[in-house]
MIZA-417066 format. One record per residue: residue number from 1; residue in one letter; x negated, y negated, z negated of N, C-alpha, C in turn. Coordinates in nm, 3 decimals. Layout:
! MIZA-417066
@k = NUM&r = a&npx = X&npy = Y&npz = Z&capx = X&capy = Y&capz = Z&cpx = X&cpy = Y&cpz = Z
...
This chain:
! MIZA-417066
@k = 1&r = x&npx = 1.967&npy = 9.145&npz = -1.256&capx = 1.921&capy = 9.211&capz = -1.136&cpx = 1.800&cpy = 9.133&cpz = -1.084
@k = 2&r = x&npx = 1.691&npy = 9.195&npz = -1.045&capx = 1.581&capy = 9.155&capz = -0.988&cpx = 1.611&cpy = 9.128&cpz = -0.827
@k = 3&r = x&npx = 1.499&npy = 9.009&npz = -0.838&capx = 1.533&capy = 8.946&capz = -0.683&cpx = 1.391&cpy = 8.989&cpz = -0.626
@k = 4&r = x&npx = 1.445&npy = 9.000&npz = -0.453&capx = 1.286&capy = 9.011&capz = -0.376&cpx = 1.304&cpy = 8.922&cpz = -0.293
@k = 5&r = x&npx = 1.158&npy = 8.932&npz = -0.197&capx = 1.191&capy = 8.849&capz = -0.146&cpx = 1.080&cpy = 8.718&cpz = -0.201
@k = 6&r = x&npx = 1.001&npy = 8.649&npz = -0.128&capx = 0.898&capy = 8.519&capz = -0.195&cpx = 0.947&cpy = 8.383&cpz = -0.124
@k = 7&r = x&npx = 1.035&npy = 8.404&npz = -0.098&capx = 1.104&capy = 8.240&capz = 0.000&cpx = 1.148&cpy = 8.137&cpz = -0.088
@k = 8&r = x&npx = 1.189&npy = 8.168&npz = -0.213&capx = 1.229&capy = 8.055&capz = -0.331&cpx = 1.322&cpy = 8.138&cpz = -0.335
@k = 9&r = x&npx = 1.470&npy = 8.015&npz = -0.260&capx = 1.596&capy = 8.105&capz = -0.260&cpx = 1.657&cpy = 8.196&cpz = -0.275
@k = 10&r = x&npx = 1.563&npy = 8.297&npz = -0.261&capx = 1.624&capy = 8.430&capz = -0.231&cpx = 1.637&cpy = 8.453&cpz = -0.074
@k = 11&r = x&npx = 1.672&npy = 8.341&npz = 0.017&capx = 1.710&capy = 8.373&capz = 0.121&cpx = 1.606&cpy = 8.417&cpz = 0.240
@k = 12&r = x&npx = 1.651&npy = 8.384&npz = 0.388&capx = 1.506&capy = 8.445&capz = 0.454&cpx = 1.470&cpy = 8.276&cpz = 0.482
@k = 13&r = x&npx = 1.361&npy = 8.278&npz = 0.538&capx = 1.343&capy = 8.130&capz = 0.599&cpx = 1.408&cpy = 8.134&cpz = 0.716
@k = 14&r = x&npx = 1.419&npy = 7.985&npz = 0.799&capx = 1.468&capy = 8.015&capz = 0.916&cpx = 1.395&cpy = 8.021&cpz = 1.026
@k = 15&r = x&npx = 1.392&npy = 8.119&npz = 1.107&capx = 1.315&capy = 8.191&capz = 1.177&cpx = 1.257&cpy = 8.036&cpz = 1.298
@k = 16&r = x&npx = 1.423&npy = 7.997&npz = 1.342&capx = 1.402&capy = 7.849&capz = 1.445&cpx = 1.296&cpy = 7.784&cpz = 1.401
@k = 17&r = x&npx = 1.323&npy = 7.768&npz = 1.265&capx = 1.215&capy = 7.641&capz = 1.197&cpx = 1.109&cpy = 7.684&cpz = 1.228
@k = 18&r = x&npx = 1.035&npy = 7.793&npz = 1.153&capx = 0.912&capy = 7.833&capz = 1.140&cpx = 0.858&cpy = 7.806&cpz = 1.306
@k = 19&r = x&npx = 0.947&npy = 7.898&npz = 1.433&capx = 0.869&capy = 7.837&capz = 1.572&cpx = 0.864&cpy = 7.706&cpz = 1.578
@k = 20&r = x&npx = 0.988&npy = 7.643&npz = 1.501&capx = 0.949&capy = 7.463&capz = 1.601&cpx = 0.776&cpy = 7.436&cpz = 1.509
@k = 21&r = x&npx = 0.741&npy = 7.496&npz = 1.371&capx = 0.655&capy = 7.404&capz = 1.346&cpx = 0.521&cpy = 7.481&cpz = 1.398
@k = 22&r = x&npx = 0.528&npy = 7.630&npz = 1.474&capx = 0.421&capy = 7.641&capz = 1.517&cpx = 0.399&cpy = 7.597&cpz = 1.635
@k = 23&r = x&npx = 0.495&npy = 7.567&npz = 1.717&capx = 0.483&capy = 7.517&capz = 1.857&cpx = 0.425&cpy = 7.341&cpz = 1.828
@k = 24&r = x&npx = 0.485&npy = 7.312&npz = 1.744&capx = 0.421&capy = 7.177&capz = 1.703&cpx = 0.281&cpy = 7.135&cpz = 1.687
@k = 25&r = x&npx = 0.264&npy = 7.251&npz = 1.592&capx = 0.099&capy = 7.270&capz = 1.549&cpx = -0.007&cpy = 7.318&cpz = 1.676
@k = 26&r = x&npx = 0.050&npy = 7.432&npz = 1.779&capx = -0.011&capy = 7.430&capz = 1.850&cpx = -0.009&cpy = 7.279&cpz = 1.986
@k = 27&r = x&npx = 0.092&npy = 7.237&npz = 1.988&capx = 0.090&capy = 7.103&capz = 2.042&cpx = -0.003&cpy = 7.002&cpz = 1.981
@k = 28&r = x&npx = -0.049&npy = 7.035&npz = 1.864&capx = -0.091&capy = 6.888&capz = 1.797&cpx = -0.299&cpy = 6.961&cpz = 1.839
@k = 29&r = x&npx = -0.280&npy = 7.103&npz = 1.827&capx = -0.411&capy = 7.125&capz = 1.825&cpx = -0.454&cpy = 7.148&cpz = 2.037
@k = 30&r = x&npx = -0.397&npy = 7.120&npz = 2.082&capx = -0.401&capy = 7.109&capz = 2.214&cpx = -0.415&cpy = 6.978&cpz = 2.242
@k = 31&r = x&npx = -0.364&npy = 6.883&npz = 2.172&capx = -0.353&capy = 6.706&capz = 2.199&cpx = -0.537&cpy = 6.675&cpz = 2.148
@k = 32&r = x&npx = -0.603&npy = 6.761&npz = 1.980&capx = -0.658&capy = 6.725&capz = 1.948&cpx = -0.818&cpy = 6.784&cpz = 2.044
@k = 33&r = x&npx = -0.792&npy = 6.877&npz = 2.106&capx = -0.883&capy = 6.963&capz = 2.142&cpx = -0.902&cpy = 6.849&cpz = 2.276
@k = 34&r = x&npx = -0.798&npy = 6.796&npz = 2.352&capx = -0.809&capy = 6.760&capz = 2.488&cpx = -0.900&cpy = 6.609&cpz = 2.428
@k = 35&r = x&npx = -0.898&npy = 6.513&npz = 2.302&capx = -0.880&capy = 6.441&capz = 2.276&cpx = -1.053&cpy = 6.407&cpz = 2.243
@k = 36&r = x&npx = -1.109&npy = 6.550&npz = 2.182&capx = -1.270&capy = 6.627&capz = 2.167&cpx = -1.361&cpy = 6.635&cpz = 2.265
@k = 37&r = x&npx = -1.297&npy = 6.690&npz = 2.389&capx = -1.351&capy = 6.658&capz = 2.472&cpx = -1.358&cpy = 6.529&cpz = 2.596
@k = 38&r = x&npx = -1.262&npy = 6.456&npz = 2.567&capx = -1.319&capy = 6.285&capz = 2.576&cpx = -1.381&cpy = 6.240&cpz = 2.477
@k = 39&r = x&npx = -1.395&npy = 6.251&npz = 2.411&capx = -1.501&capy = 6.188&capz = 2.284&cpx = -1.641&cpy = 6.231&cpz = 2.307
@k = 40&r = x&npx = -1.725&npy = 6.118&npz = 2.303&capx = -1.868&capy = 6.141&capz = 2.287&cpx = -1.925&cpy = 6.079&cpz = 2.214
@k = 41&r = x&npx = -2.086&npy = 6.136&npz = 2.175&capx = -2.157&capy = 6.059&capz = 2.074&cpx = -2.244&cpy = 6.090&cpz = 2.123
@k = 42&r = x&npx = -2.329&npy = 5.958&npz = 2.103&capx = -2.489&capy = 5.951&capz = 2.134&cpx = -2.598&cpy = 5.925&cpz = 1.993
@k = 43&r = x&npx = -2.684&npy = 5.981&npz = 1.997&capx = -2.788&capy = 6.014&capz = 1.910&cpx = -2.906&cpy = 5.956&cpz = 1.981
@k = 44&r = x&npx = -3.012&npy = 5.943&npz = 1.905&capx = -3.157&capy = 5.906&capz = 1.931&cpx = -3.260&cpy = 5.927&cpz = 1.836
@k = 45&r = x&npx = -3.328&npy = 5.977&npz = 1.906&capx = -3.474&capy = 5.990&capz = 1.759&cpx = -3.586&cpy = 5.916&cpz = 1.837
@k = 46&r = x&npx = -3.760&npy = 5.900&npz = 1.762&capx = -3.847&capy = 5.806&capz = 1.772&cpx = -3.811&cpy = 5.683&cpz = 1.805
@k = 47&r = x&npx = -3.694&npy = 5.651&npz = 1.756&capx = -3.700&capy = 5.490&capz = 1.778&cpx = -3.618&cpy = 5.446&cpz = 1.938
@k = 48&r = x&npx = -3.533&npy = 5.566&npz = 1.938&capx = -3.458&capy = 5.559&capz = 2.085&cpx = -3.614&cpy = 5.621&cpz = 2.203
@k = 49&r = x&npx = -3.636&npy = 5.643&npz = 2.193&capx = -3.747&capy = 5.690&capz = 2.308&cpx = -3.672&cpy = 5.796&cpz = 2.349
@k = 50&r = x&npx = -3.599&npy = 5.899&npz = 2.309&capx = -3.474&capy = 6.006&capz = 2.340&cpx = -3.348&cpy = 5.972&cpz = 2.318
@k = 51&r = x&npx = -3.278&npy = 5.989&npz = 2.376&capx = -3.128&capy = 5.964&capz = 2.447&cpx = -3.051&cpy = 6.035&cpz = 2.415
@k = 52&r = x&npx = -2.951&npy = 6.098&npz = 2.351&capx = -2.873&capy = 6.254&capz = 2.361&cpx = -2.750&cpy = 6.219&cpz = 2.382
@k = 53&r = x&npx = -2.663&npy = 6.194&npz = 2.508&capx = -2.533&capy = 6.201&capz = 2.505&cpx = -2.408&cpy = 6.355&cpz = 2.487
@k = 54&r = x&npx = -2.340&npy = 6.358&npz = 2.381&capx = -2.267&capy = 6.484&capz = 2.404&cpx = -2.131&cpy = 6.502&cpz = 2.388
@k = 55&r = x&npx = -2.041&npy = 6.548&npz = 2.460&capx = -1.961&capy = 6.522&capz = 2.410&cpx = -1.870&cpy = 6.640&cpz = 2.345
@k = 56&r = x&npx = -1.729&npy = 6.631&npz = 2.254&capx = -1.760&capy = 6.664&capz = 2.132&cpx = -1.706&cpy = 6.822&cpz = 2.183
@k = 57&r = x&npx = -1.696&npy = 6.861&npz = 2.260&capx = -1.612&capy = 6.991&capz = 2.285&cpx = -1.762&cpy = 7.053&cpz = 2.317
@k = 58&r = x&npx = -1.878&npy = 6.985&npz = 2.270&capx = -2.013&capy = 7.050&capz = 2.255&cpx = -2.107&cpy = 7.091&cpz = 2.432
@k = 59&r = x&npx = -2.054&npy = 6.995&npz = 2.480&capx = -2.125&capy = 6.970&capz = 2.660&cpx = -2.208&cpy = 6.876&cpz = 2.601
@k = 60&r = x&npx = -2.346&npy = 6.878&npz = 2.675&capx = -2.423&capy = 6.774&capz = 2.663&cpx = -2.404&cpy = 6.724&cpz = 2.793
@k = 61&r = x&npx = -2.383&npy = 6.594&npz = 2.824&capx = -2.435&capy = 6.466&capz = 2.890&cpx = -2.525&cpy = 6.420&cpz = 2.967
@k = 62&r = x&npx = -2.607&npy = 6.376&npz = 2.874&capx = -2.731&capy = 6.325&capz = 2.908&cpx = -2.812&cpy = 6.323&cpz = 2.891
@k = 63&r = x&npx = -2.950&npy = 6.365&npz = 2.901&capx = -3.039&capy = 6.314&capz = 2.827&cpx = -3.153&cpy = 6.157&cpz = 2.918
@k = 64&r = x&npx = -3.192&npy = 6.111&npz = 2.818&capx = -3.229&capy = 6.019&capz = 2.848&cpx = -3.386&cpy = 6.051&cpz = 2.765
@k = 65&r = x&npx = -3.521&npy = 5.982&npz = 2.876&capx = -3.622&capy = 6.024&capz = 2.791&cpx = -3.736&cpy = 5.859&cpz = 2.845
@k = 66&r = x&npx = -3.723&npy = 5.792&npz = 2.757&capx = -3.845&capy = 5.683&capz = 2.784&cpx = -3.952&cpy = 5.742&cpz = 2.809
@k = 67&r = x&npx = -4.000&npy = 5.627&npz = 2.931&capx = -4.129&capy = 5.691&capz = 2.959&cpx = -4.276&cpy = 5.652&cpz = 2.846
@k = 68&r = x&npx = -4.260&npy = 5.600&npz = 2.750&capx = -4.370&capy = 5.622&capz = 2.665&cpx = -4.335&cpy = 5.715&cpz = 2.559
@k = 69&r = x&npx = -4.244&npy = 5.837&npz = 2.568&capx = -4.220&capy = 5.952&capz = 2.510&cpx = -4.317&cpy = 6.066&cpz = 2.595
@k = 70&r = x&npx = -4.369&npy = 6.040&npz = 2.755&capx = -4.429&capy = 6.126&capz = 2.810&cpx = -4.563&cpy = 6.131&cpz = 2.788
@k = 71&r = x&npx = -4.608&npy = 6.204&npz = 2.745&capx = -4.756&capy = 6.190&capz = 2.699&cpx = -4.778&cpy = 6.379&cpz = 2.749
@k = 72&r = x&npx = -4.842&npy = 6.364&npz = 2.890&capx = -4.867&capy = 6.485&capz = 2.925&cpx = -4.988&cpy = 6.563&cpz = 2.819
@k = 73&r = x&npx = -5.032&npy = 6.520&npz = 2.738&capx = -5.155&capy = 6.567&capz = 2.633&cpx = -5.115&cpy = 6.641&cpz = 2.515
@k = 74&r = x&npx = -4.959&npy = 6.593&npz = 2.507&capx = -4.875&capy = 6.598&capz = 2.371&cpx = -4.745&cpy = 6.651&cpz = 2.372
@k = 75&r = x&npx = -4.739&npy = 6.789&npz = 2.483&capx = -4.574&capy = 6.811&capz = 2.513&cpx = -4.511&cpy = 6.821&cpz = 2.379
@k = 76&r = x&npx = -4.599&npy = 6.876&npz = 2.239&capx = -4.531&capy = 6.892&capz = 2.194&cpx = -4.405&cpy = 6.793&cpz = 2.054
@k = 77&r = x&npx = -4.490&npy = 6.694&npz = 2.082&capx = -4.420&capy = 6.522&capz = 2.017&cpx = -4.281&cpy = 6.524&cpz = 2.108
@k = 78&r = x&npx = -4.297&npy = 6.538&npz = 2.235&capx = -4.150&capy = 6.500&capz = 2.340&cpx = -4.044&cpy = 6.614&cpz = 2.255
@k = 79&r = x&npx = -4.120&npy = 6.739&npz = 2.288&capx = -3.983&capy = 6.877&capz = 2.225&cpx = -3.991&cpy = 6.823&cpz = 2.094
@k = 80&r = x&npx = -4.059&npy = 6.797&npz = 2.047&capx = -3.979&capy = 6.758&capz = 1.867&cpx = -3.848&cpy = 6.652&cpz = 1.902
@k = 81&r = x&npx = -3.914&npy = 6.519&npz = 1.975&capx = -3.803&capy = 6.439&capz = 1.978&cpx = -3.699&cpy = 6.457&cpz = 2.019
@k = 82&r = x&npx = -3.678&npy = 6.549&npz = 2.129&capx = -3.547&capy = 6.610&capz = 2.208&cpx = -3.468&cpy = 6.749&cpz = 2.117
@k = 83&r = x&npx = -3.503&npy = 6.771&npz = 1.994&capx = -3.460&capy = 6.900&capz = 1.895&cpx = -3.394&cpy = 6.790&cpz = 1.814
@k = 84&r = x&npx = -3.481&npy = 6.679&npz = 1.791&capx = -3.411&capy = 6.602&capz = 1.647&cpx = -3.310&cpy = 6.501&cpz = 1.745
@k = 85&r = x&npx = -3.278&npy = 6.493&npz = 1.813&capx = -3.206&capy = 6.418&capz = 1.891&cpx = -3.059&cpy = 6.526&cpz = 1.925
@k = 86&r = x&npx = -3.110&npy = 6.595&npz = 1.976&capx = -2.977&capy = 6.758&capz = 2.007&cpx = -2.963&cpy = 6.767&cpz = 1.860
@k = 87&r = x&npx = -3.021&npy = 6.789&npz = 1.744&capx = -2.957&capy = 6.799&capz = 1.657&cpx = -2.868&cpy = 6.710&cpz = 1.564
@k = 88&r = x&npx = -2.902&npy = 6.548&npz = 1.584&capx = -2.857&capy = 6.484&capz = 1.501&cpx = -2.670&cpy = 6.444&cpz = 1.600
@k = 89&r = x&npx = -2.721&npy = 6.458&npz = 1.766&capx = -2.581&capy = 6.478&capz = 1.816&cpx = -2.468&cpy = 6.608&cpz = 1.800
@k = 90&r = x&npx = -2.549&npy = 6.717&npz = 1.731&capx = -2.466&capy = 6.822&capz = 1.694&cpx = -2.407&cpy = 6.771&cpz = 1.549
@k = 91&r = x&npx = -2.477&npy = 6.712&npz = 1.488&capx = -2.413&capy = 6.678&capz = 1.340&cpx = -2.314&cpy = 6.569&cpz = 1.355
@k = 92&r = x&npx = -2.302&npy = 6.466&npz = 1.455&capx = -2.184&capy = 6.364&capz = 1.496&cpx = -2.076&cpy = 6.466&cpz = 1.570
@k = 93&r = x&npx = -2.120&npy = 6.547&npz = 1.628&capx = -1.991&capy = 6.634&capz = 1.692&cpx = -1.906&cpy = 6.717&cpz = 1.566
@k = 94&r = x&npx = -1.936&npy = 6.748&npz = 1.470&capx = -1.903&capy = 6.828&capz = 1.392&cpx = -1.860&cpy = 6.745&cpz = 1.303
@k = 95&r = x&npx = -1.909&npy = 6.581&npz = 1.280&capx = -1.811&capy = 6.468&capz = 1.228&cpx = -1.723&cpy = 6.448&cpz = 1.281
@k = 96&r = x&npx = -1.700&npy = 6.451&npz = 1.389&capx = -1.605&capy = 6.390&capz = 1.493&cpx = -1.499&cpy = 6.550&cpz = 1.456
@k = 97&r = x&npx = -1.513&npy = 6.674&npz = 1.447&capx = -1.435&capy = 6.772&capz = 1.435&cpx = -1.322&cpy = 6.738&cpz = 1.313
@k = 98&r = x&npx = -1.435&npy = 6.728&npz = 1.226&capx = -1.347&capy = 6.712&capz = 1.115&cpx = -1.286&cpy = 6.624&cpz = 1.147
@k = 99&r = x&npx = -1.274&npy = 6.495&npz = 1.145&capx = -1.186&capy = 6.398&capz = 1.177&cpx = -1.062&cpy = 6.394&cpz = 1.263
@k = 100&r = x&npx = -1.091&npy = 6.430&npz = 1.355&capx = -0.971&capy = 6.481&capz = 1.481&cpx = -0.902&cpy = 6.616&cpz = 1.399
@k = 101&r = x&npx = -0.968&npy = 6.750&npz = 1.392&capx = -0.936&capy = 6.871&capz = 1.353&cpx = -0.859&cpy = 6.858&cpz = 1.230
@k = 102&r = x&npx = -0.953&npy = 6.820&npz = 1.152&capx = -0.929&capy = 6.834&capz = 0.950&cpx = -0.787&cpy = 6.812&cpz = 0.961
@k = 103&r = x&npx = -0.706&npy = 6.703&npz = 0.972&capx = -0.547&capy = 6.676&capz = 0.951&cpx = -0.473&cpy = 6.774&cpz = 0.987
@k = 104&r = x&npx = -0.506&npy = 6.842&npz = 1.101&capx = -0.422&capy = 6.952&capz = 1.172&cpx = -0.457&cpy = 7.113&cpz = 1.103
@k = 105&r = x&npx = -0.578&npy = 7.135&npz = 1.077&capx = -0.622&capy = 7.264&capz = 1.054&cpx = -0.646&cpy = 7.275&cpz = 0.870
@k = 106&r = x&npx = -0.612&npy = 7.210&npz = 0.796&capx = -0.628&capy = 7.149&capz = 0.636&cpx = -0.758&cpy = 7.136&cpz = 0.591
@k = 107&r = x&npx = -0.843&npy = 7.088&npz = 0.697&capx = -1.012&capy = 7.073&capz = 0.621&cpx = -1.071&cpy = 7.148&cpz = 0.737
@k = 108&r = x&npx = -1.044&npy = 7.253&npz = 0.835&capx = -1.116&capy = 7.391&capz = 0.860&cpx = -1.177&cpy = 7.324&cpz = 1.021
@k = 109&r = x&npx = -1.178&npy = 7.178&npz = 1.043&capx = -1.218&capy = 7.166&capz = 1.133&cpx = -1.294&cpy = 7.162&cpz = 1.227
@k = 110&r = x&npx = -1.429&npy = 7.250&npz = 1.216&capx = -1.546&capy = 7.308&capz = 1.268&cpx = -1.488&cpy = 7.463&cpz = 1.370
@k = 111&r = x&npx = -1.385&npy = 7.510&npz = 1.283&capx = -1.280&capy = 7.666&capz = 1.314&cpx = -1.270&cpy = 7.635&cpz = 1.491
@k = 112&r = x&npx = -1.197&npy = 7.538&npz = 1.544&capx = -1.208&capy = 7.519&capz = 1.672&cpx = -1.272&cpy = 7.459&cpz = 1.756
């Protein structure tokens, strides 16, 4: 006689179990999410002349801009430095995901 059914056993799973481990999982991704947004990283481009504080639940901070980054002749040297600065703190936030996330979500930690 053919069996149905994809549980191994034959049997059903148990229904208790399956909630305790999603209530778990959502506990663990609520601990990790609260945990994201205390975490920050700071970035800098030209040699620190830009500042980028952000933190990881993707709020920026701070910015910070030396004043020999101001060169009213040259706005456009400052916006380069403040793009490569926002961007290299978007690429530490999305390190920081995986790290916190990855264990809980199996790799997919950018997903939240």
């Amino acid at each position: 006689m053919a069996r149905q059914g994809g549980y191994g056993g034959g049997g059903t799973p148990n229904m208790q179990q399956l909630m305790k481990q999603a209530q778990k999982m959502q506990q663990d991704i609520l601990k990790a999410q609260e945990e994201l947004a205390e975490t920050e990283v700071v970035a800098t481009s030209g040699g620190g002349m830009v500042e980028i504080v952000m933190t990881c639940d993707r709020k920026l901070s701070s910015i910070t801009i030396s004043p020999e980054a101001v060169d009213p002749d040259d706005v456009e040297i400052l916006q380069d430095l403040i793009i490569a600065a926002f961007n290299e703190a978007s690429s530490l936030v999305e390190q920081e995901h995986e790290r916190i996330m990855g264990p809980i979500s199996g790799g997919a930690g950018g997903l939240f």
